[in-house]
BAKOL-805709 format. One line per 8 residues: number of its first residue (from 1); their letters; for each residue x, y, z of N, C-alpha, C. Coordinates in pm, whole numbers. Example, Ala and Ser with C-alpha at 12.3 -4.5 7.8 and 13.67 -1.06 7.14 Angstrom:
% residues 2
1 = AS = 1319/-569/780/1230/-450/780/1320/-330/780; 1285/-225/708/1367/-106/714/1290/3/787
//
This chain:
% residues 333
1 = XXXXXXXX = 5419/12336/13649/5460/12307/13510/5344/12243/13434; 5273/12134/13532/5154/12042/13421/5056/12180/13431; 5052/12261/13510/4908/12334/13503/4991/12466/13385; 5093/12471/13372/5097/12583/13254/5083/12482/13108; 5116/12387/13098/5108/12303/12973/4961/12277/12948; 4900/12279/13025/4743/12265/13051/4714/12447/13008; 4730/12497/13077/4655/12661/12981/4742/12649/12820; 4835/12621/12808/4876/12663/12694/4834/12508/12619
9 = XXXXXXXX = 4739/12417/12641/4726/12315/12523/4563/12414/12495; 4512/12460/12613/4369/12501/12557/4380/12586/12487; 4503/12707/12531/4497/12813/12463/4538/12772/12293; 4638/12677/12283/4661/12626/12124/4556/12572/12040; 4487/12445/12139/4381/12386/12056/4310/12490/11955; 4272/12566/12040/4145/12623/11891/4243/12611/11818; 4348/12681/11814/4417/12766/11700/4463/12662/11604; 4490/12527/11652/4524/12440/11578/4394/12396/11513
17 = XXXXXXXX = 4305/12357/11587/4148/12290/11508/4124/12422/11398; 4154/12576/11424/4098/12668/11349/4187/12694/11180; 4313/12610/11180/4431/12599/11164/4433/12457/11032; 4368/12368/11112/4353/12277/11009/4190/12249/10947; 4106/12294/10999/3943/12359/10923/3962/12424/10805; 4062/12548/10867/4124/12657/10729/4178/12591/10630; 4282/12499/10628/4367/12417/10583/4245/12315/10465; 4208/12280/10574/4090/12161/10486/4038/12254/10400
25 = XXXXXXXX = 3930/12364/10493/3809/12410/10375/3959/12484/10214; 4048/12481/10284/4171/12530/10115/4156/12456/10047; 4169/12326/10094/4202/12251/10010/4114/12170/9923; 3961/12131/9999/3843/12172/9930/3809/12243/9801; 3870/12362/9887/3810/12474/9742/3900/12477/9655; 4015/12460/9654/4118/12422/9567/4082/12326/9475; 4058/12219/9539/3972/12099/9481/3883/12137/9382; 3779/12227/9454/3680/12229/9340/3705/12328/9273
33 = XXXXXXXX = 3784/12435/9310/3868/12535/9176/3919/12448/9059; 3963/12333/9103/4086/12283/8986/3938/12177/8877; 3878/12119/9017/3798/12081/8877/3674/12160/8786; 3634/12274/8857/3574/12340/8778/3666/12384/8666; 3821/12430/8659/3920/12434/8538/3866/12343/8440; 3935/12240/8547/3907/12132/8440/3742/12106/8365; 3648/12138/8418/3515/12090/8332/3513/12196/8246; 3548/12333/8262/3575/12427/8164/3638/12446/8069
41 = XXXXXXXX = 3755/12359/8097/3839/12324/7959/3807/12203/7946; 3747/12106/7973/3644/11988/7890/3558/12021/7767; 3493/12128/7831/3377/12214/7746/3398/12289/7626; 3528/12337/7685/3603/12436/7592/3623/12350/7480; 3689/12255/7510/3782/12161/7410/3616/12062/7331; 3494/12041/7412/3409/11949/7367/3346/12094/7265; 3315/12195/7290/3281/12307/7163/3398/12340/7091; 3487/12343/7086/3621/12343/7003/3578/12206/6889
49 = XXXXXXXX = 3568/12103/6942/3549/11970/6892/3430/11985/6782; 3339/12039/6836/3166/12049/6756/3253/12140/6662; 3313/12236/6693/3312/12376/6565/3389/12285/6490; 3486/12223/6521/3548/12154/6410/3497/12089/6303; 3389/11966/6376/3304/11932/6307/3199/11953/6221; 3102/12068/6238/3040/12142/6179/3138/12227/6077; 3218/12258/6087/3298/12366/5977/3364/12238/5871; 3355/12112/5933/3441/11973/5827/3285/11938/5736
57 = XXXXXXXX = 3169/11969/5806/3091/11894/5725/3034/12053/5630; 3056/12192/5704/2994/12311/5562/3103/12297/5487; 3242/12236/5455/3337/12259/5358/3320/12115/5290; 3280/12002/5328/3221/11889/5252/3080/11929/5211; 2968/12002/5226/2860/12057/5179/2935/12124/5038; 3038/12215/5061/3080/12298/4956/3128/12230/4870; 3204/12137/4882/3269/12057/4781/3184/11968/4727; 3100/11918/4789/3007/11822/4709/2924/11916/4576
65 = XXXXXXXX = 2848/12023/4643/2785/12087/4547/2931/12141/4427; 3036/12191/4443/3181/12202/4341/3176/12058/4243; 3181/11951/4362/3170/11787/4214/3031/11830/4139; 2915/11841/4180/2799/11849/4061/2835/11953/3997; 2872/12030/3995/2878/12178/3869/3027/12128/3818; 3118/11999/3859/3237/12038/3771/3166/11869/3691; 3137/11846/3757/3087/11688/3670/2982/11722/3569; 2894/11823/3614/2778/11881/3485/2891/11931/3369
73 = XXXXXXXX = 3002/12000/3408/3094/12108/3286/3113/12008/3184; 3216/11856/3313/3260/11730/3188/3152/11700/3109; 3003/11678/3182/2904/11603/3109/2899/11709/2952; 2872/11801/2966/2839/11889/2859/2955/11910/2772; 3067/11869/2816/3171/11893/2751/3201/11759/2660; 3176/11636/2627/3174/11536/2627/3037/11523/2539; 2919/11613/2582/2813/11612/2512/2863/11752/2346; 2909/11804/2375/2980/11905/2296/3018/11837/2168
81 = XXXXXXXX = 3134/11767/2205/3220/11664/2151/3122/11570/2060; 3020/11483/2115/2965/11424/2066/2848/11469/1922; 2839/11609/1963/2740/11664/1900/2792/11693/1747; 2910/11747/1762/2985/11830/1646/3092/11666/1576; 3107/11557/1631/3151/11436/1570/3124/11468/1432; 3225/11385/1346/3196/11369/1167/3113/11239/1198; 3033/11290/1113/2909/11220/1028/2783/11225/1128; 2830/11286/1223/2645/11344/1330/2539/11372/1263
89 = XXXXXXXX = 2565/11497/1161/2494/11610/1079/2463/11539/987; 2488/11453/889/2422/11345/800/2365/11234/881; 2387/11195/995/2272/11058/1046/2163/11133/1088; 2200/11260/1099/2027/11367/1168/1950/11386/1016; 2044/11398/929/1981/11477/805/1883/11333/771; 1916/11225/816/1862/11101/744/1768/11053/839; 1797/11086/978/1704/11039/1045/1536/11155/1049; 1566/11270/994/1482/11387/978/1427/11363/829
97 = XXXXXXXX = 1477/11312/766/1403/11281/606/1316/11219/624; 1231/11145/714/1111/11066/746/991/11161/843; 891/11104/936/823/11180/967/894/11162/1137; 963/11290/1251/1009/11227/1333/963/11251/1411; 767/11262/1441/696/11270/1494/646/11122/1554; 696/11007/1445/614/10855/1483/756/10782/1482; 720/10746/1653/808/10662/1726/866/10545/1644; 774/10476/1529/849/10353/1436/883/10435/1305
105 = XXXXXXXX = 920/10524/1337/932/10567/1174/1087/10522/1153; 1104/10508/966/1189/10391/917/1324/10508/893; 1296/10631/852/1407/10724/853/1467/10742/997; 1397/10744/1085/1491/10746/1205/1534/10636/1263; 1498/10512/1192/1551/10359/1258/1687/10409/1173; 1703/10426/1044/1816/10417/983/1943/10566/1028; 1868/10641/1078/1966/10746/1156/2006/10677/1304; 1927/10624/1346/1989/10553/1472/2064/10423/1451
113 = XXXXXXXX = 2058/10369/1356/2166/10265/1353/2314/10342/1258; 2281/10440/1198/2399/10536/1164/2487/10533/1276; 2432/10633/1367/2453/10657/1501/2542/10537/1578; 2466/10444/1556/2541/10337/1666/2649/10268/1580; 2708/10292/1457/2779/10270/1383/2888/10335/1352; 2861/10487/1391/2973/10581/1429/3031/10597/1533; 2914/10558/1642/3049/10635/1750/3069/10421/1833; 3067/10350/1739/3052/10211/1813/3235/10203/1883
121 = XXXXXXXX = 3337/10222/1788/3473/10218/1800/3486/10322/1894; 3439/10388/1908/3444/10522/1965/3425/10491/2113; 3334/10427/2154/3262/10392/2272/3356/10297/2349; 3395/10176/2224/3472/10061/2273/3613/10159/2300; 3696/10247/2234/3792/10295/2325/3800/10381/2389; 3689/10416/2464/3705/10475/2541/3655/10413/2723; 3598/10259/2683/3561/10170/2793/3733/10136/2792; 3800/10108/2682/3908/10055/2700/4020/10116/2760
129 = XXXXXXXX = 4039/10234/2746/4124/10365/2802/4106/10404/2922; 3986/10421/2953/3949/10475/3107/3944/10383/3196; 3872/10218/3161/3851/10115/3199/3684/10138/3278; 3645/10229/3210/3489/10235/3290/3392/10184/3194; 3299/10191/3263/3157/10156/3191/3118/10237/3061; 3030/10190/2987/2977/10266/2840/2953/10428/2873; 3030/10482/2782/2986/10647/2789/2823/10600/2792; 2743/10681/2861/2591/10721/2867/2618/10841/2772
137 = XXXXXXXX = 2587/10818/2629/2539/10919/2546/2390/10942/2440; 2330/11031/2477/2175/11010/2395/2129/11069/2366; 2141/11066/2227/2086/11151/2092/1916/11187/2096; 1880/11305/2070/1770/11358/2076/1710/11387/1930; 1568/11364/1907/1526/11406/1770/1445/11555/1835; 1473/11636/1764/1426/11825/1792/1246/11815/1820; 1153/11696/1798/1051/11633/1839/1075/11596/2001; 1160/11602/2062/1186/11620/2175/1121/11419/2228
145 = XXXXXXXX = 1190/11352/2128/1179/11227/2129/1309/11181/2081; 1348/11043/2197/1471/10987/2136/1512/10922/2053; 1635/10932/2025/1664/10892/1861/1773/10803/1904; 1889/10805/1998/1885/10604/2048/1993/10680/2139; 1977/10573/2234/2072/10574/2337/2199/10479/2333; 2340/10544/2276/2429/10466/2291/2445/10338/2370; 2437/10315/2467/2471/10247/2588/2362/10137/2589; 2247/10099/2497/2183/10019/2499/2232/9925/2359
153 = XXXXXXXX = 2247/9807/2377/2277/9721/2257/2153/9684/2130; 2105/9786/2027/2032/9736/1983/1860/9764/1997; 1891/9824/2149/1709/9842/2161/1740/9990/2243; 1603/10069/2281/1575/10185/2331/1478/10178/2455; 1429/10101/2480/1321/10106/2580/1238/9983/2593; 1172/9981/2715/1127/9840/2716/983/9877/2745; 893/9752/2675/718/9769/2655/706/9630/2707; 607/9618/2809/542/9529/2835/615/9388/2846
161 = XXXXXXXX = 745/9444/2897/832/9324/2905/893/9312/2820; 887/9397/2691/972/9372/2545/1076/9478/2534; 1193/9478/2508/1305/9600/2456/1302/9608/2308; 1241/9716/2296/1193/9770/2148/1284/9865/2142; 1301/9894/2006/1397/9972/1929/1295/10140/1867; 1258/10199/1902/1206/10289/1875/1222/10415/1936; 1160/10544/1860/1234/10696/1921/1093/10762/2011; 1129/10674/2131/1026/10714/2244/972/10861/2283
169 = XXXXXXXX = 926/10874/2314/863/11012/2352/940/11038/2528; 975/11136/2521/1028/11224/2662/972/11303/2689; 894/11358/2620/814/11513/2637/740/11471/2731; 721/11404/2779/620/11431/2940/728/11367/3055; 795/11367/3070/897/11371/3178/1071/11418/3176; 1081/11477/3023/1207/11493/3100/1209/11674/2971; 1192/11705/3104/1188/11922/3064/1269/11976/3026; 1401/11893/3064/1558/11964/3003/1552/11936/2809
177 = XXXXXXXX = 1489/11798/2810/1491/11784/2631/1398/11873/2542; 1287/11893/2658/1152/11997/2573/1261/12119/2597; 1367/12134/2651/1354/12347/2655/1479/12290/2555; 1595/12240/2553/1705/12284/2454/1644/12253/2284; 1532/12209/2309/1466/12216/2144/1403/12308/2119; 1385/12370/2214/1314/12518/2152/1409/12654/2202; 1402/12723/2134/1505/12857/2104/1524/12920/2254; 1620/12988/2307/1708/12982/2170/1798/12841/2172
185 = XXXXXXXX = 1805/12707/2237/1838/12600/2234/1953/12608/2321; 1993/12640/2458/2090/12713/2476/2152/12569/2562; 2253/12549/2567/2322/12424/2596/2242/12382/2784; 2249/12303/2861/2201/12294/2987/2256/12146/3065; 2318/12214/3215/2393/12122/3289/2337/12106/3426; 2348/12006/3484/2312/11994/3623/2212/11849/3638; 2144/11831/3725/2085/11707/3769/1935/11742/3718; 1919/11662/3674/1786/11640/3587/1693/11456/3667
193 = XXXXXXXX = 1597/11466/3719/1541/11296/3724/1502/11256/3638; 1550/11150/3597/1521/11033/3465/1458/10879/3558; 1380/10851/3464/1384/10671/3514/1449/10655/3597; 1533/10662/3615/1638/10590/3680/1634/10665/3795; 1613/10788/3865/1622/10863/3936/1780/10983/3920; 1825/11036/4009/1901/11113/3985/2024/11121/3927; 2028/11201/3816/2152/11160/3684/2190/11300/3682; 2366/11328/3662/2416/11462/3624/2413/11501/3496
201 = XXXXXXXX = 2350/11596/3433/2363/11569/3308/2454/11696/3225; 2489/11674/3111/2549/11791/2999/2424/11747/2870; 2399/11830/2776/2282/11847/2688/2346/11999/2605; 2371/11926/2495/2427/12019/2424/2334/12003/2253; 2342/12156/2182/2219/12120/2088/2333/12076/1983; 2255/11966/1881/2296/11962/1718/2259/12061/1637; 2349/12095/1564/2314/12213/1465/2417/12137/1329; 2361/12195/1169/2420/12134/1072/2521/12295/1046
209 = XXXXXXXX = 2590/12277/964/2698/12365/924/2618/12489/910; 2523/12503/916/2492/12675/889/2418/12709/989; 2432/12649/1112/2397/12686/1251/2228/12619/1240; 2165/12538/1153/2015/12513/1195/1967/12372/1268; 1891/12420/1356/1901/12342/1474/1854/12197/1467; 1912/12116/1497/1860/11930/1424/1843/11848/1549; 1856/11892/1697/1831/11777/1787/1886/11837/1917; 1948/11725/1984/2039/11715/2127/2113/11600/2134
217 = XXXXXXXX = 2179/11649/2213/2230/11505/2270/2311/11540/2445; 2286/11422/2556/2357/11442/2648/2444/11325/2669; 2506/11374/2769/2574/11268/2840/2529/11287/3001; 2545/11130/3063/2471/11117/3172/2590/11048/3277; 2618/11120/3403/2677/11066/3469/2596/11021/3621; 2597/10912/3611/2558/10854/3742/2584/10920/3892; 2520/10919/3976/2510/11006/4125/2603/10937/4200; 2579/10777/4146/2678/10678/4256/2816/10737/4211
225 = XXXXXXXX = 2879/10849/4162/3040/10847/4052/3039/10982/4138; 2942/11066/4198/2980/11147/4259/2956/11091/4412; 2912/11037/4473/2936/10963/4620/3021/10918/4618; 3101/10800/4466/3224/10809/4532/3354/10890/4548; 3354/10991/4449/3465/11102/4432/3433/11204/4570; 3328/11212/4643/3296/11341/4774/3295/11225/4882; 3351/11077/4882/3385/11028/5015/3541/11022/5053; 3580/11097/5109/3727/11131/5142/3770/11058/5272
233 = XXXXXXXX = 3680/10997/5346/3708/10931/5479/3632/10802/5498; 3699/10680/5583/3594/10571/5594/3494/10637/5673; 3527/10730/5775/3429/10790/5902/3294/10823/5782; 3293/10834/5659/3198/10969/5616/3107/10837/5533; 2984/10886/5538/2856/10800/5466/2774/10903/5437; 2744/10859/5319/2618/10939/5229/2516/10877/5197; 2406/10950/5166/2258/10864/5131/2199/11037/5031; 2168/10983/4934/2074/11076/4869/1935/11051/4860
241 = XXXXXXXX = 1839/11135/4877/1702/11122/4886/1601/11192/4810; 1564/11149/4734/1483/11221/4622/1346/11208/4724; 1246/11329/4610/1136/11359/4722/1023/11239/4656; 932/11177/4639/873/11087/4665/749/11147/4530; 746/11269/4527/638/11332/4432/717/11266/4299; 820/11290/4303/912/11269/4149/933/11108/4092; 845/11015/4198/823/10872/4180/752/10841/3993; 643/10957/4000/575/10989/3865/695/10930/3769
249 = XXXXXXXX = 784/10999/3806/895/11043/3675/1004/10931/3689; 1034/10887/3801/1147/10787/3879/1060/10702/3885; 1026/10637/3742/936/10488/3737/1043/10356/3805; 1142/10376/3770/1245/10258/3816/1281/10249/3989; 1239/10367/4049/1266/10348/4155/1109/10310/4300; 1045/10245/4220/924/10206/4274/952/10093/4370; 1043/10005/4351/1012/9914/4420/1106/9903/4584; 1026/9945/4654/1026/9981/4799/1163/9903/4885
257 = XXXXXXXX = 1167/9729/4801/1271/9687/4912/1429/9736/4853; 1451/9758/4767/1538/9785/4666/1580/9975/4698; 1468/10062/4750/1458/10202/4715/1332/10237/4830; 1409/10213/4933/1304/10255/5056/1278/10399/5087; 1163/10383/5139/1073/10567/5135/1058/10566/5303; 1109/10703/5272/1104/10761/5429/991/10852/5451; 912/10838/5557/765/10906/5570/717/10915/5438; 705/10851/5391/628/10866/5220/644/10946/5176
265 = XXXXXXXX = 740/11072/5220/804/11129/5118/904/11162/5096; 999/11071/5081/1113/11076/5030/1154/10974/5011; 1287/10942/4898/1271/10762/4809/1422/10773/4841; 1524/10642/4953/1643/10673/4925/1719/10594/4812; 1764/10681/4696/1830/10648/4567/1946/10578/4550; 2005/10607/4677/2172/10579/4723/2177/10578/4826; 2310/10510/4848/2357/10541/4973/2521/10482/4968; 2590/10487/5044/2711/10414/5105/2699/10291/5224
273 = XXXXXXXX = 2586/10298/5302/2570/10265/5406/2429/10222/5435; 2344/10187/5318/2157/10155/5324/2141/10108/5491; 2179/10059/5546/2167/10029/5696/2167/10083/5813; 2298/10163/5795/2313/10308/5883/2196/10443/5829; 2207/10459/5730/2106/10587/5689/1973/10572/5706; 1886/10398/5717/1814/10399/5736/1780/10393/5887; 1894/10346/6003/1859/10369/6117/1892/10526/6193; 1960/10617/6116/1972/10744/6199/1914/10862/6125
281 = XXXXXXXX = 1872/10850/5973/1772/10932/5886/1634/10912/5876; 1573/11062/5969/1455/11021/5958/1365/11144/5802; 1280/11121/5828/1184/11211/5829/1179/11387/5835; 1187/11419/5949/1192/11538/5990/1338/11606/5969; 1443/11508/5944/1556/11559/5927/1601/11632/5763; 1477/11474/5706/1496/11557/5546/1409/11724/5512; 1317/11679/5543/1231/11773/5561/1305/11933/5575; 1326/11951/5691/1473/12049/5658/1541/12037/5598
289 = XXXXXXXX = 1644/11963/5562/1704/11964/5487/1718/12003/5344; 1543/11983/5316/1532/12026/5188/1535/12164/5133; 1502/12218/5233/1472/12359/5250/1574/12452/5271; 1668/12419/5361/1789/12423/5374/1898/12360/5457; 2045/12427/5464/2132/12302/5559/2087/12284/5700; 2075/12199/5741/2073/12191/5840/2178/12056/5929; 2226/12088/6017/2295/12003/6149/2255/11922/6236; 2277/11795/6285/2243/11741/6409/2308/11630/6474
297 = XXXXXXXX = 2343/11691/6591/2409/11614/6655/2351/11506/6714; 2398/11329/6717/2327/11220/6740/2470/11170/6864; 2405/11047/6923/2500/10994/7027/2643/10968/6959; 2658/10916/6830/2770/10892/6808/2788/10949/6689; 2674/11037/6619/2725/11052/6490/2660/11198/6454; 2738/11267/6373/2635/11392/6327/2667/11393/6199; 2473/11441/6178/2430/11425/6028/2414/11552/5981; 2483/11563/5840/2456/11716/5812/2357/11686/5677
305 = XXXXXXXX = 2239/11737/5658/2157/11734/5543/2127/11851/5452; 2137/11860/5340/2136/12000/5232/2037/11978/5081; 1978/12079/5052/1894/12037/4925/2000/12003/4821; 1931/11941/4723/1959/11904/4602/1895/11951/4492; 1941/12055/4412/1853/12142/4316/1881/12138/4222; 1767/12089/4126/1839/12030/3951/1826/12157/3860; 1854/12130/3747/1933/12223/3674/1858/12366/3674; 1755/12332/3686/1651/12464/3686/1661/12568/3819
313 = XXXXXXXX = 1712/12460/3884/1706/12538/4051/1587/12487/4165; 1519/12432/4125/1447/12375/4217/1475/12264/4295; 1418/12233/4407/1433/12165/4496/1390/12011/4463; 1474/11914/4480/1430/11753/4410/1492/11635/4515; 1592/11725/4616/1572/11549/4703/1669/11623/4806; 1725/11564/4860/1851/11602/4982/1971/11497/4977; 2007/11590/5032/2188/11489/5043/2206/11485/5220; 2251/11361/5206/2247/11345/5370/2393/11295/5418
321 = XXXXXXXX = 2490/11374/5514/2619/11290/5468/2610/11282/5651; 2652/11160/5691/2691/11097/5856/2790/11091/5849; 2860/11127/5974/2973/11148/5997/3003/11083/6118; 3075/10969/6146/3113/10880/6258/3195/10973/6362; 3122/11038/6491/3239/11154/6599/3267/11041/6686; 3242/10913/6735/3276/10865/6811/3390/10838/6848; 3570/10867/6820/3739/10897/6819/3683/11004/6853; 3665/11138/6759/3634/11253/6893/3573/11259/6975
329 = XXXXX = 3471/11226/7039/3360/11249/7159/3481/11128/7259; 3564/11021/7217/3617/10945/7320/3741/11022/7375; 3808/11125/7304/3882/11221/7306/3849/11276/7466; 3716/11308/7472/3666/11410/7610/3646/11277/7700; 3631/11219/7686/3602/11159/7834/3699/11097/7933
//
């Protein structure tokens, strides 16, 4: 009896050792079947995640560029309005009865205080109604020199530390006022750089009752009024970046701690976040960007960057919008 239990444990053993080897190496590969699933649908779901993201920041690309062309329509529309006002066409006729070639001339002091005398009630209700800041509205003499800027109390420009009242010359920096003064004068919207750096503008011409042409005038909406209408999420931060050549023209934005320059060429104008944009925007990112969109994914954040092209169509700075993925990227792990 012990010597048959003895052939039949040898004869079993293999079959059992061969029995649970099989068993193991299953369950092994099972093992690593289930987690290769699983890293595949990690992957799946972590590129599912990116497309999402990339398709959230080309439909915020789209909409941002939609706010500048619907904010240029208001500007011009508003500049429209302003142009065709009662008693416009007599403060031009009076400010043009002098010579409106010389910046102190006395016929256009008295058309510009016309000016600020007509639309003064005008201005005050409409700070009062909306509850915003002074319409930016500014009358042009067809000398392609200004004839006063609403929104200043009294003076036009500042000399040598002084705010003087006079119809400054624009003709060497701002190209949108030299072309709607010359024919055929055709109205013009979009982002223009001023002093100040990047402004949306509307520029619509003056004409007197028998269509002959007497000036301009725009209205100017600030860049910070479209950063805040295209931020739809706390996750989302913007920085705009003008290119560094246009400093010439963007005299106000010279001073470096105030309007920091990235590789010396590029000046950032704005932002939401001056702290964040300056630690994850470089250089090389605008650089593309300017040229066209471009993507990039960072440890916690991806930056999508796109040109900025003023009214003419040319290329003048980038838009840079960060996007906080760190809730999604914690999603995968």
């Amino acid at each position: 009896m012990i010597r048959i239990r003895s052939i039949r444990t040898k004869f079993l053993l293999p079959i059992f050792v061969i029995l649970i080897v099989s068993f193991g190496g299953g369950i092994v590969a099972l093992i690593q079947s289930v987690e290769g699933l699983m890293a595949n649908q990690m992957e799946t779901t972590r590129q599912l995640n990116l497309a999402g993201i990339e398709a959230n920041a080309e439909a915020k690309r789209t909409d941002i560029y939609g706010n500048i062309d619907r904010m240029g329509h208001k500007a011009l529309e508003l500049a429209a309005m302003a142009a065709s006002a009662p008693g416009v066409e007599a403060a031009y006729a009076l400010a043009l009865s002098g010579n409106p070639a010389d910046e102190a001339d006395a016929a256009a002091q008295a058309g510009r205080d016309r000016l600020r005398q007509l639309f003064r009630p005008l201005l005050t209700a409409y700070q009062r109604t909306t509850g915003l800041d002074n319409l930016q509205l500014h009358f042009h003499l067809p000398t392609a020199r200004s004839l006063v800027r609403l929104w200043r109390d009294g003076w036009q420009t500042e000399r040598d530390g002084r705010k003087i009242d006079i119809s400054d010359d624009l003709s060497g920096f701002r190209q949108a006022v030299v072309q709607i003064n010359q024919p055929p004068h055709a109205p013009i919207r979009g982002i223009e750089v001023g002093r100040g750096g990047f402004a949306i503008r509307g520029i619509a011409p003056v004409q007197d009752g028998a269509g002959q042409h007497l000036g301009s005038v725009e209205t100017l909406l600030p860049f910070e009024a479209l950063l805040s209408i295209s931020r739809t999420a706390d996750s989302q931060y913007y920085g705009v970046y003008m290119t560094s050549e246009l400093l010439s023209v963007a005299t106000g934005l010279k001073d470096q701690s105030r309007y920091p320059q990235v590789d010396g060429a590029f000046v950032l104008c704005a932002g939401t976040d001056r702290e964040l944009l300056q630690r994850e925007v470089d250089g090389a990112l605008l650089r593309q960007g300017l040229q066209q969109p471009v993507s990039q994914l960072r440890e916690r954040v991806h930056l999508s960057a796109f040109p900025l092209l003023d009214y003419s169509g040319a290329r003048v700075g980038v838009m840079v919008m960060v996007q906080d993925i760190g809730p999604q990227l914690a999603t995968l792990t």
